[in-house]
C-alpha positions, 0 to 999 in steps of 0.5 A: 744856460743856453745849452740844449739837453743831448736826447738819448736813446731808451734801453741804449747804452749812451746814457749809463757811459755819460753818466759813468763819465761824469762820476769820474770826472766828479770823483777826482774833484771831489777827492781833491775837495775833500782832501782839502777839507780832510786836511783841515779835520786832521791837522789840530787846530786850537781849542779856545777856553773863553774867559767865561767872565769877561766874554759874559760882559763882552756878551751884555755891552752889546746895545741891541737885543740880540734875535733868537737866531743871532743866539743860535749862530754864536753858540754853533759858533763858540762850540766849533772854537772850543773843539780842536779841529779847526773850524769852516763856517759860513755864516749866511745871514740878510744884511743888517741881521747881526752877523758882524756882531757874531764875528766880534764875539769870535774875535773877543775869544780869540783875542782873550785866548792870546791868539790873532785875529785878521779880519778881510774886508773886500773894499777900503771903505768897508775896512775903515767902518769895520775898523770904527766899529770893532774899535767902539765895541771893544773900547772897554776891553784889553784888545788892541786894534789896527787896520791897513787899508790905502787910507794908511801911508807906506810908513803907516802900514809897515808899522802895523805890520811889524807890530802885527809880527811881533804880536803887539796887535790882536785884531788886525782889519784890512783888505786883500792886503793883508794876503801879501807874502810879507804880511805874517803874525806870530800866533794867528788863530782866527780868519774872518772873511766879510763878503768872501765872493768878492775875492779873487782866484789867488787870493783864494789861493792864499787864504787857503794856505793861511787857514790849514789849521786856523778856525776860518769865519766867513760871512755873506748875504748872498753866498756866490753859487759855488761857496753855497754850493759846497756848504750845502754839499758838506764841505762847509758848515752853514749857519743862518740868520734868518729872524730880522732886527726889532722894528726893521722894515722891508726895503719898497722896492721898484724896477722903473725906466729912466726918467727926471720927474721919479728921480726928483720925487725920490729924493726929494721925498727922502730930503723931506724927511731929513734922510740922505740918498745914494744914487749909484751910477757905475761908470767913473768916465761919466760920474761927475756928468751925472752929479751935474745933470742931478745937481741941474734937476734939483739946484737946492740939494747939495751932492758928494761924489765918490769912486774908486780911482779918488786919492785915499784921502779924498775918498776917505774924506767924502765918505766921513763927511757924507756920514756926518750928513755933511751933503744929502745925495752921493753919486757913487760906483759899486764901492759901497756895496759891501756892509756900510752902514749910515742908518740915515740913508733909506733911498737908493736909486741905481742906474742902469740897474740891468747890468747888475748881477742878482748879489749885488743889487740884493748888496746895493739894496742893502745899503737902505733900510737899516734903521727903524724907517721905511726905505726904497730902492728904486732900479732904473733900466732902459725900456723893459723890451729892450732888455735880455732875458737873463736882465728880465729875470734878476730884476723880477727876482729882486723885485719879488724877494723883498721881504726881510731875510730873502738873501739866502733865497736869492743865493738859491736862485741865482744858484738856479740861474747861473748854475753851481759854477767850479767848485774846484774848477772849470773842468765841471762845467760841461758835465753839469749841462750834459746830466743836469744840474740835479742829476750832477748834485745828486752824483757829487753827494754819493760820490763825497759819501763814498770817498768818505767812507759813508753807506749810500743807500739809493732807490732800487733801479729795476725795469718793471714791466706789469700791466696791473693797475698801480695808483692812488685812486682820488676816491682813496686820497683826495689831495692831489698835493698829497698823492704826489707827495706819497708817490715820490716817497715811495719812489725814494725808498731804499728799504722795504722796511722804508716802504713797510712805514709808508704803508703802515702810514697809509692805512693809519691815515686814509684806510685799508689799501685794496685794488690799485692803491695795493698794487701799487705798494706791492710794485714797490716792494717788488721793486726792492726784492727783485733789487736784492736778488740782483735783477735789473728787470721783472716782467708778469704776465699770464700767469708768470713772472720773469726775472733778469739779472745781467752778466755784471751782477756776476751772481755766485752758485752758492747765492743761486742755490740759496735762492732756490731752496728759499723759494716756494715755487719751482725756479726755471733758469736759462742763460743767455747774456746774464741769466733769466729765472722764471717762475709760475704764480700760483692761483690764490684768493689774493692779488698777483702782485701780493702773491709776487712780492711773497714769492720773492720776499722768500726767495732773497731772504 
């Protein structure tokens, strides 16, 4: 963002110095990445043995019919906990799609194999609802559960704890208090993290320590760029949940100024309905001015306020009491983004919606529209001209990805907006604006392949200077999208045999090449042969070809006089930084560039 792209000279050297610079630096983040991970593959973890029996009850109690996805996740799942590497998995699945349910499953078979569970939760609130619903799902089962949050008393905590120690409880639940130094289980073996993103650097840190050699779940609508980012890179697996619920509604939504009459109309549509509403305002200094000013709008609605800085147990009491529906409207801060769920709430207002990050309004809207009614969230900026261009496009992009399932869509584009960001650190940053954000995603993939021992195969870089006419005529393929399409294969092959199956592919589909459209595949087959032989550059005209290969290639005799004794035509050398070979193409029925790309198909064979 907000940085201008260096211009480099053609033919210059500046180029090829950045990127050699950018390799480095992302090979010795990528090392550490993958020592990490490598680690983690090494150290044996646990292979869990389910108790097919019980976890086939466990599986049947669910109330909900689970979505063919939902099945696909939990069996990745389940696979990665039976084998004994320790598994890293990122579950990222809409809000409301059953990840949760997913997770429970996960901690029923560790639980019924003697191992621990910790489940993190990044909010109090988010805790005590996790813990209200692992109650009520395992309440037929022989599973003890707890949950240390600052709704817990000093006493109470330290209790858990030293039954967490002793291994007297199964599933613990719990915010980044669980990641304290004097927290420890006698057998943990399953980490599951809820909304990963919103931990911080050292507790980061800590997990990373704690999940060596235990299986780790992590869950998340929309994954932060870098927890993407690696999972995408292959650092991490990735699973998705894409298909919603039965009958479940794609949440209307609408970015509006400011203004009393939409307020008042909102909520009392919503009232009218015998729903609640939550109408988010982030700023504690003025919350209870705000529930004032909402209570002098609409005297006959009754209101809750609740935030972060409320004593533990007022806090605690307004969230039960607001979902046993006993007030209509909350006025609240950001804490109730994280996964709470009162399916009786399906209007959300949020102020000053500007001065929210993408994930979070996508979190905030979340909070409606998880039952089978239609719901709204209604974003209230200042005037759109006063807004900045980054605000401008969050909301236009929340406002565009409404549809269900669009949580992963928008991860990617707020990927696109912020950038991948560190993945180990913010050394990175000035490289991904130097090369570009592709340039430098694409150097990280080669160089994980490498460090991992893996081939990386790339498309051929030779200079080609050949004034032949090289193209995909319209009269040959009409579709613009498809010429397109068989260009950027073509320019993606690493192989002639890659380009021997797009020509094949070709002619099956559109007919015999001839004229440009054969030139074209020839170049490319050049391209590859001219590769093979070690040239940076070939060159035709009148009647001969050139070719070049650098000093750096450091070509040996032996493949120089192989090449010579391969070739049909007669090879001239002459030497001079690197060495040029030049050849006269012979006359003939068929085109220059076919009887080129034979020369040369002889030469390296």
């Amino acid at each position: 963002e907000g940085v201008g792209p260096v211009v480099n000279k053609l033919g210059g050297s500046a180029w090829e110095k950045l990127k050699a610079k950018t390799k480095k630096s992302i090979q010795r983040m990528a090392e550490d990445l993958l020592k990490l991970y490598a680690e983690r593959k090494a150290l044996p973890g646990h292979k869990f043995r389910p108790d097919e029996q019980m976890l086939r009850a466990f599986e049947e109690s669910f109330v909900y019919e689970e979505t063919p996805d939902q099945l696909r996740v939990w069996e990745e799942v389940l696979n990665d906990m039976k084998s004994p590497s320790p598994m890293d998995r990122l579950i990222c699945g809409d809000v409301g799609f059953g990840k949760t349910e997913v997770a429970m499953r996960a901690a029923f078979v560790a639980a019924l194999d003697g191992k621990q569970v910790v489940v993190l939760a990044p909010t109090t609130i988010l805790t005590d609802q996790h813990e209200e619903t692992f109650r009520e799902r395992f309440a037929d089962f022989p599973v003890r559960i707890d949950s240390i949050s600052r709704f817990r008393t000093r006493a109470e905590q330290n209790d858990i704890l030293a039954r967490a120690a002793a291994g007297k409880v199964d599933v613990v639940i719990g915010t980044h208090r669980l990641l304290s130094r004097d927290v420890h289980f006698k057998n943990l073996g399953l980490l599951v993290i809820d909304e990963e993103q919103r931990f911080g650097v050292r507790h980061k840190e800590r997990i990373k320590q704690m999940r060596k050699n235990v299986d780790v779940l992590a869950m998340s609508a929309t994954p932060i760029p870098r927890t993407l980012n690696m999972s995408l890179l292959g650092a991490r697996d990735i699973s998705f949940i894409n298909t919603p619920p039965r009958d479940r509604y794609a949440v209307h939504t609408e970015v509006t100024p400011f203004d009393e009459r939409s307020i008042a109309g909102a909520v009392m549509r919503e009232i009218d309905r015998n729903g609640q509403v939550f109408f988010v305002h982030n700023r504690v200094q003025s919350i209870v001015s705000m529930a004032r000013y909402l209570q002098s709008l609409m005297p006959n609605i009754t209101f809750g306020v609740a935030h972060g800085q409320l004593p533990e147990k007022e806090l605690e009491k307004i969230m039960r009491d607001f979902h046993h529906g006993k007030f209509q409207v909350l006025v609240t801060t950001m804490i109730i983004e994280n996964g709470l769920d009162i399916p009786m709430v399906n209007t959300i207002i949020i102020n000053r919606a500007d001065t929210f990050g993408l994930s979070q309004l996508y979190q905030l809207r979340g909070r409606v529209g998880r039952s089978n009614r239609r719901a709204y969230a209604f974003l209230m900026t200042p005037p759109m001209a006063c807004l900045s261009r980054v605000a401008n496009q969050r909301l236009r992009i929340i406002e565009e990805f409404a549809d269900l399932g669009s949580g992963f869509k928008i991860a990617m584009r707020d990927l696109e907006i912020r950038g991948a960001g560190n993945i180990l650190g913010v050394e990175q940053s000035g490289f991904i604006a130097a090369v570009g954000f592709d340039l430098y995603n694409e150097l990280l993939h080669e160089t994980i392949a490498e460090l991992k021992g893996e081939k990386v195969e790339r498309a051929p870089e030779v200079e080609m200077n050949i004034k032949e006419d090289t193209y995909l005529p319209e009269d040959f393929i009409a579709d613009a999208g498809e010429r397109v399409l068989f260009y950027r294969r073509l320019a993606e092959t690493v192989s002639a045999d890659e380009v021997k199956v797009i020509e094949e592919e070709i002619a099956d589909r559109f007919g015999r090449l001839s004229g440009p459209a054969a030139n074209l595949v020839d170049s490319v087959y050049i391209r590859h042969y001219a590769a093979a032989a070690g040239a940076s550059e070939i060159s035709f005209a009148e009647g001969e070809a050139t070719l070049y290969i650098p000093e750096t290639m450091q070509v040996t005799r032996s493949f120089v006089e192989g090449m010579v004794k391969k070739s049909p035509v007669k090879l001239n050398f002459a030497f001079q930084k690197g060495m040029r070979i030049t050849f006269t193409v012979p006359e003939g029925p068929d085109r220059s560039l076919e009887r080129i790309k034979n020369i040369l198909q002889a030469m390296v064979a």
